[in-house]
Structure formats: C-alpha cells, structure tokens
Residue frames relative to the residue before (quaternion, step in Angstrom):
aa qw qx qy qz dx dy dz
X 1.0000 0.0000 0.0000 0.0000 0.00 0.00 0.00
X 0.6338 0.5655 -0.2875 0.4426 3.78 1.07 -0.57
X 0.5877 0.5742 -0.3510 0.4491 3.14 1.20 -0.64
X 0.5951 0.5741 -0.3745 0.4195 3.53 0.82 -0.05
X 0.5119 0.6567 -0.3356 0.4406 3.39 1.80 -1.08
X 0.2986 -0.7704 0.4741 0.3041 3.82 -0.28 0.71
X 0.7716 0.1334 -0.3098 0.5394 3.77 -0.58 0.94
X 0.4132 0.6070 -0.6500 0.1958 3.42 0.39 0.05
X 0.8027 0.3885 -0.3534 0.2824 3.37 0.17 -1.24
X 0.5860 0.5419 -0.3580 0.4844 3.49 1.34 -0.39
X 0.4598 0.3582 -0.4773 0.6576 4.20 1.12 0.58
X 0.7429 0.4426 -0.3819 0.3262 3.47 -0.20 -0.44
X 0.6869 0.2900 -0.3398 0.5732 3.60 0.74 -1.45
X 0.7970 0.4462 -0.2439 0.3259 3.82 0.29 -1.25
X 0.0656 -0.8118 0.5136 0.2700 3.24 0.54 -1.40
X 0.3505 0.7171 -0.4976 0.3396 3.09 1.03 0.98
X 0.7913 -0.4286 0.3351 0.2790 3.33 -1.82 0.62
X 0.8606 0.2864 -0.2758 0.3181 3.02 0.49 -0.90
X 0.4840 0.4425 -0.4417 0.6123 3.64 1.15 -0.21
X 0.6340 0.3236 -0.4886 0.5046 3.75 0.15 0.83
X 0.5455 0.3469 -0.4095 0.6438 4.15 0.59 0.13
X 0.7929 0.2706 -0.4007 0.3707 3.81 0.20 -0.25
X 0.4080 0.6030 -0.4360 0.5290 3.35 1.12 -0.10
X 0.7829 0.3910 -0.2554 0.4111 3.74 0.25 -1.31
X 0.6840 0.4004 -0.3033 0.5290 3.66 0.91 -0.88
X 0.5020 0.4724 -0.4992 0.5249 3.96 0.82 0.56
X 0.7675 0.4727 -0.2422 0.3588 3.01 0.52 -1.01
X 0.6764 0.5532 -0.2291 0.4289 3.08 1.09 -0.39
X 0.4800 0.4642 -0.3081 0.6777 3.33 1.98 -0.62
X 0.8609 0.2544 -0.3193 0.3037 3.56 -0.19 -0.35
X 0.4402 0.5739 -0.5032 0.4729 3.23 1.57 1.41
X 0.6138 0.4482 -0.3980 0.5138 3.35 0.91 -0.84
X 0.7724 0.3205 -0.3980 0.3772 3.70 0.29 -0.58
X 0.6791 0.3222 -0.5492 0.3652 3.60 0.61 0.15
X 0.4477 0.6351 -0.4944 0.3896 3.86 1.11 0.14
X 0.7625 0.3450 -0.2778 0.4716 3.65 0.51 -1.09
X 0.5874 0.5448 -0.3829 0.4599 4.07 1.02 -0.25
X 0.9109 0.1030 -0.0753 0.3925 3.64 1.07 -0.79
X 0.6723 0.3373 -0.2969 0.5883 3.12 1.21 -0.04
X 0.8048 0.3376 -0.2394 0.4254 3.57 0.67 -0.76
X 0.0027 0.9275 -0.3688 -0.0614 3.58 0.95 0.62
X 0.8259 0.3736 -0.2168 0.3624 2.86 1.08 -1.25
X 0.5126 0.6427 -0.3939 0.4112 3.53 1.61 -0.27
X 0.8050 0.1236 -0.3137 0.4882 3.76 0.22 -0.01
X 0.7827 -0.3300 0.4349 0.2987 4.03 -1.48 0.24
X 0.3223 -0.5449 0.6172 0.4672 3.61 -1.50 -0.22
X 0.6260 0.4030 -0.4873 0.4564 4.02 0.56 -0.54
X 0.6884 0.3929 -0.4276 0.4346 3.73 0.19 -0.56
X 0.5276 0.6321 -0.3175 0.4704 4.03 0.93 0.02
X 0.5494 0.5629 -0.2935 0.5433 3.44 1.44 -1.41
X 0.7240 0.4705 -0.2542 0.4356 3.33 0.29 -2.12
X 0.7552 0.3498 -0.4363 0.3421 3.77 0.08 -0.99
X 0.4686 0.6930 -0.4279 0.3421 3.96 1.24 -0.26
X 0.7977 0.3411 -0.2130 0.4493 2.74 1.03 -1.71
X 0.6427 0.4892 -0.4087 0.4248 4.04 0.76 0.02
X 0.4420 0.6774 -0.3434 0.4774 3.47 1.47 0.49
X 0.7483 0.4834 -0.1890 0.4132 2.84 0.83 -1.90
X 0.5259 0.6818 -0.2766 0.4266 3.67 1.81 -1.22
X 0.5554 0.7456 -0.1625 0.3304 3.13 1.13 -2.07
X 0.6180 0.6890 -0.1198 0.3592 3.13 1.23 -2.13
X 0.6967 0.4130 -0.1076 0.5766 2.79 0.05 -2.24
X 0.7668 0.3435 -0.3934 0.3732 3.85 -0.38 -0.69
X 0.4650 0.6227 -0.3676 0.5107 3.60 0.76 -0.37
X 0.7597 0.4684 -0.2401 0.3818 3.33 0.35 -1.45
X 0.5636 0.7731 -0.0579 0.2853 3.22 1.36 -1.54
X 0.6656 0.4629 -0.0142 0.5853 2.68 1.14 -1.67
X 0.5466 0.6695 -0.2411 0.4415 3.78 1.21 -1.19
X 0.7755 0.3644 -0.0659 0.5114 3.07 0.51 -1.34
X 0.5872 0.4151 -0.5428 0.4338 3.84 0.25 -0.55
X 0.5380 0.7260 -0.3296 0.2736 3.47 0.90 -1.65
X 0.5708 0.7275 -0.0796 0.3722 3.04 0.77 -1.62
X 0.8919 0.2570 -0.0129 0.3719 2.86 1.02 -1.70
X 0.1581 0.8106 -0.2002 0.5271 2.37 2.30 -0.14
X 0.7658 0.4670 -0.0903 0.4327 3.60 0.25 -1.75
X 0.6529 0.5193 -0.2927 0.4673 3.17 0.71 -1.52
X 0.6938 0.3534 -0.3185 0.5407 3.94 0.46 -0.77
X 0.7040 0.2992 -0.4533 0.4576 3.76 0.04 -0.25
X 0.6809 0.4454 -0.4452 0.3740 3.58 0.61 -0.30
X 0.5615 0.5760 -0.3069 0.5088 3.63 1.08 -0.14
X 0.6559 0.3980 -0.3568 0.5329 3.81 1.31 -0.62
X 0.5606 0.6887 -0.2449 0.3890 3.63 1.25 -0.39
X 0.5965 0.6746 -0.1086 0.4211 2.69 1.30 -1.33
X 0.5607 0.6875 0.0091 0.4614 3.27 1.61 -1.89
X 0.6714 0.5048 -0.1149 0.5303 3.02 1.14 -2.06
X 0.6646 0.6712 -0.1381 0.2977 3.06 0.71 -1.14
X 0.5157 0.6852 -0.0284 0.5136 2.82 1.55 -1.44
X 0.7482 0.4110 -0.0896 0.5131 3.65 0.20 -1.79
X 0.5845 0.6579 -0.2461 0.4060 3.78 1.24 -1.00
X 0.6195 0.6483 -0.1329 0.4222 2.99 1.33 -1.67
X 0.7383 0.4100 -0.1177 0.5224 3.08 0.62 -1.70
X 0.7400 0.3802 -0.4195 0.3631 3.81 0.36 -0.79
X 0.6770 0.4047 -0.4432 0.4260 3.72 1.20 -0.27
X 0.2900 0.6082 -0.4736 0.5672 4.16 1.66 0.07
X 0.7546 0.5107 -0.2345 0.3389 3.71 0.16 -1.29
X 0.6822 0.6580 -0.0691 0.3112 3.15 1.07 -1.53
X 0.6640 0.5953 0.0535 0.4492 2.65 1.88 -1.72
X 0.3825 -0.7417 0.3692 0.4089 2.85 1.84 -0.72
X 0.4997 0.6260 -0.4317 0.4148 3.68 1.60 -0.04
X 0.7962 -0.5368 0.2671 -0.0815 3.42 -0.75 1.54
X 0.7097 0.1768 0.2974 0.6136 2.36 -1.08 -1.99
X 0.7051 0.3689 -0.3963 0.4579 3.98 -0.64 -0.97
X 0.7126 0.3444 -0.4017 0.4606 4.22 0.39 -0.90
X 0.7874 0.4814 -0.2673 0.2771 3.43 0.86 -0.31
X 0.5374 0.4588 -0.3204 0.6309 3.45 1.88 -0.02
X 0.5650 0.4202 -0.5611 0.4352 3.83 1.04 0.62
X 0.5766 0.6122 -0.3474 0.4148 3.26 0.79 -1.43
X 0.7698 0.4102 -0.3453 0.3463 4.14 0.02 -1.06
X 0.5981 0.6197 -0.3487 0.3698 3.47 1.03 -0.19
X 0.7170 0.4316 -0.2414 0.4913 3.04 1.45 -0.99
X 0.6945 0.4667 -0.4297 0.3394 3.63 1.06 -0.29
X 0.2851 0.5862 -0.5553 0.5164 3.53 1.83 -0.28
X 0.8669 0.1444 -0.2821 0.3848 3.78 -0.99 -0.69
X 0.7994 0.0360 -0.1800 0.5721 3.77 0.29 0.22
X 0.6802 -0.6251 0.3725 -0.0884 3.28 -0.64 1.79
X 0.7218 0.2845 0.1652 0.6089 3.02 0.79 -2.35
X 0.5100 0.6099 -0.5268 0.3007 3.50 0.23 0.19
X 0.1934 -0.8484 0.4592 0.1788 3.25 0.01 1.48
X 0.4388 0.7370 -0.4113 0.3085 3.84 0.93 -0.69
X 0.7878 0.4455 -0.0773 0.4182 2.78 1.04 -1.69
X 0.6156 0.4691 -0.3036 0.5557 3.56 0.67 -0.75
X 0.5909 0.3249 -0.5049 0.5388 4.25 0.46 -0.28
X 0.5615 0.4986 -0.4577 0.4761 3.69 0.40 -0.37
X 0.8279 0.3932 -0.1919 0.3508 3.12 0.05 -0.72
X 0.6398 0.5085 -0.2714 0.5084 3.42 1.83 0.00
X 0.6633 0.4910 -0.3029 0.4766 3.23 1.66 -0.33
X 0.4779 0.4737 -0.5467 0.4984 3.63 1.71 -0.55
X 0.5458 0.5868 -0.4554 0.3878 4.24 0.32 -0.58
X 0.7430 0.3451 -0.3202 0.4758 3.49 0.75 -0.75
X 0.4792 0.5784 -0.4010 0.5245 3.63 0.88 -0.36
X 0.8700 0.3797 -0.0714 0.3063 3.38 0.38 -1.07
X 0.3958 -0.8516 0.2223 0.2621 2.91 1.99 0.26
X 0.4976 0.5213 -0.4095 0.5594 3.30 1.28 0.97
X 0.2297 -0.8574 0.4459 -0.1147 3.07 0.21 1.90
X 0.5294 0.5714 -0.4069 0.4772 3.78 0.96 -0.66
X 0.9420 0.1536 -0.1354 0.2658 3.10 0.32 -1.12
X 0.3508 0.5878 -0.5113 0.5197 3.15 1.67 1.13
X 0.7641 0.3454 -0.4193 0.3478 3.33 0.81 -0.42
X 0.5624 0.6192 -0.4280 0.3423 3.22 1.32 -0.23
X 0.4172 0.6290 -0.4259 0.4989 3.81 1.44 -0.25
X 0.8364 0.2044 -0.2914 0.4167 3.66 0.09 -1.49
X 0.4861 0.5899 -0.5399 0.3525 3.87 0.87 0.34
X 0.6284 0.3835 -0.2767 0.6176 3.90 1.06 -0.38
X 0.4735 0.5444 -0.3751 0.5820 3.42 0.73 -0.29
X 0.8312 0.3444 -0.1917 0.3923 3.72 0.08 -0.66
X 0.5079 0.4601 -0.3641 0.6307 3.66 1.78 0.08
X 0.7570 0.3629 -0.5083 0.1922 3.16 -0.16 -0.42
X 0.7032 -0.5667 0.3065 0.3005 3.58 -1.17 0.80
X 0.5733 0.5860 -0.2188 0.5291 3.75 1.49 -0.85
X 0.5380 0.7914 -0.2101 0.2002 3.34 1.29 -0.78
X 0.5166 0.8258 -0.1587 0.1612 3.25 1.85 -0.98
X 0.6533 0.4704 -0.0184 0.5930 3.16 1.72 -1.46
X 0.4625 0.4713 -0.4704 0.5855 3.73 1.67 0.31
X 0.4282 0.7204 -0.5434 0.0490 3.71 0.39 -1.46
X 0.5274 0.6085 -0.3164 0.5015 3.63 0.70 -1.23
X 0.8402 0.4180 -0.2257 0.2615 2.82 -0.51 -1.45
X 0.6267 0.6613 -0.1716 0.3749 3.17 1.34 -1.68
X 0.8307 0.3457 -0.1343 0.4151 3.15 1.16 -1.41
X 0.4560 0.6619 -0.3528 0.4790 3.44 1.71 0.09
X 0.4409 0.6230 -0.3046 0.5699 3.45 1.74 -0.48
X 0.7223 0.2967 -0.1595 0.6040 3.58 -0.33 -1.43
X 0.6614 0.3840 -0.4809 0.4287 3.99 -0.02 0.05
X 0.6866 0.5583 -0.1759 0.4312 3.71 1.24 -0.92
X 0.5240 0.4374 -0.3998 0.6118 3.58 1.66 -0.97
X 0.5245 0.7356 -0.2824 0.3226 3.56 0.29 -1.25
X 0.7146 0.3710 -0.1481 0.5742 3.64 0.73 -1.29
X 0.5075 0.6927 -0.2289 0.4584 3.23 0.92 -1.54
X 0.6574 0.4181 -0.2960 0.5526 3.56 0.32 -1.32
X 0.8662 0.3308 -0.2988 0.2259 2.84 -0.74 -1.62
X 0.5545 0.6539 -0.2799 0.4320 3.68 1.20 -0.45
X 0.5637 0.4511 -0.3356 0.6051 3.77 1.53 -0.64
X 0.6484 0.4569 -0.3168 0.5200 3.56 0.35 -1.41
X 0.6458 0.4004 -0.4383 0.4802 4.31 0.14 -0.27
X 0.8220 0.3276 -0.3004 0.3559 3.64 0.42 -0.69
C-alpha cells in the first residue's frame, strides 16, 4: 500500500533527499484534502471539492512521475558506480602486487564491456608485470584501434616501450 505513497520507496531503497520532499509535498496535499473533505466542510463547495480531487489525483500521478524517473535516474548511476567500484578494487589488488585477485576482477568486467579502455590498459600492464608480453601487447594493439583511444596514446605507448625493455632484458639473461 506505501508503494503508492510517492517517494516512499525512493527513502527507503535510496535514502535520498528528494524522495523525502516528495513524500512531504504528498503528504501535505493529502492533508489539506482530507481537512477540507472532513473537517472543513463547510468552507469549500461540492464543485470546488470535485476540482480539489481532481488536482490531487494530477498532484499524484506527478509526484509519482517524478519518483520513478528519479529512481531511474539512480539505478544507472548506481550501476556506473558499481563499475567504478570495480576498477578501484583492482587498482588497490594491483597496487598490492595481488595478481591473480586484480586479474579475476578486471575479466569480468571486460566480458560485459569489451571497450572499456581503463580497463584493458590495466589489464595490459598486470600482463607486463606478469611477464606475458604477447598478450599485453596484443591488448594495446586493439587498444590502439579503437577511435576513443586518443587521450590513452601516451599511456599506450609507454606500455609497448616498457614490454619492449622488459623483453629484451629476459632474452639477455
């Protein structure tokens, strides 16, 4: 039955501000209309009674409206967070020197997004750490097509200059 209450569920799931001002500004409409319907009878008409129903009912729906996009609203930033969240994990896994653990976060996330360049240089330097150069360089060769790529360049090519050393330093000893 609360779910009908416009922000409630968005204080409960979120606990954000605003599904608490829409909660309060329903509530507050559905005082004045149960004040003028039952206690204040005689101060307002039956057509001016109709009209305040129907700017309630309007009230309602927009309330709700607003609830819900919000909502949705959330649901995507909490999913980009989520992401964020993710990449955080792994650079302090990474940082640490823990491997395997930065690398079983990191493969999940390129299974669902391919293109995630952030991730994939991560994921070309844990290769260089790990001495498995082929397939760090195969990362920054796709890395280096994709069109978004432009503002990595640096980065990309400090890689292949590092595998590069890296090599030739195994192959000498």
């Amino acid at each position: 039955m609360l779910s009908f209450w416009p922000g409630y569920r968005g204080i409960v799931q979120y606990g954000h501000w605003t599904f608490l001002v829409i909660a309060l500004l329903f509530g507050l409409l559905l005082d004045v209309l149960l004040l003028t319907n039952f206690y204040w009878t005689a101060m307002i008409t039956t057509g001016q009674r109709n009209i305040l129903l129907i700017v309630f009912f309007i009230a309602w729906f927009g309330l709700f409206t607003v609830a819900v996009l919000k909502s949705q609203f959330l649901n995507v930033m909490s999913k980009t967070d989520e992401k964020d969240k993710t990449f955080r994990e792994a650079i302090l896994l990474y940082l640490r020197g823990d491997w395997f653990g930065t690398e079983s976060l990191l493969l999940p996330v390129i299974k669902k997004n391919p293109r995630d360049i952030e991730i994939l240089l991560l994921l070309a330097t844990l290769y260089r750490h790990t001495q498995r150069y082929n397939e760090a360089l195969e990362i920054l060769n796709k890395l280096s097509l994709f069109e978004n790529a432009g503002h990595w360049f640096p980065e990309i090519e400090t890689e292949r200059k590092l595998i590069t050393e890296e090599k030739a330093v195994v192959v000498e000893s």
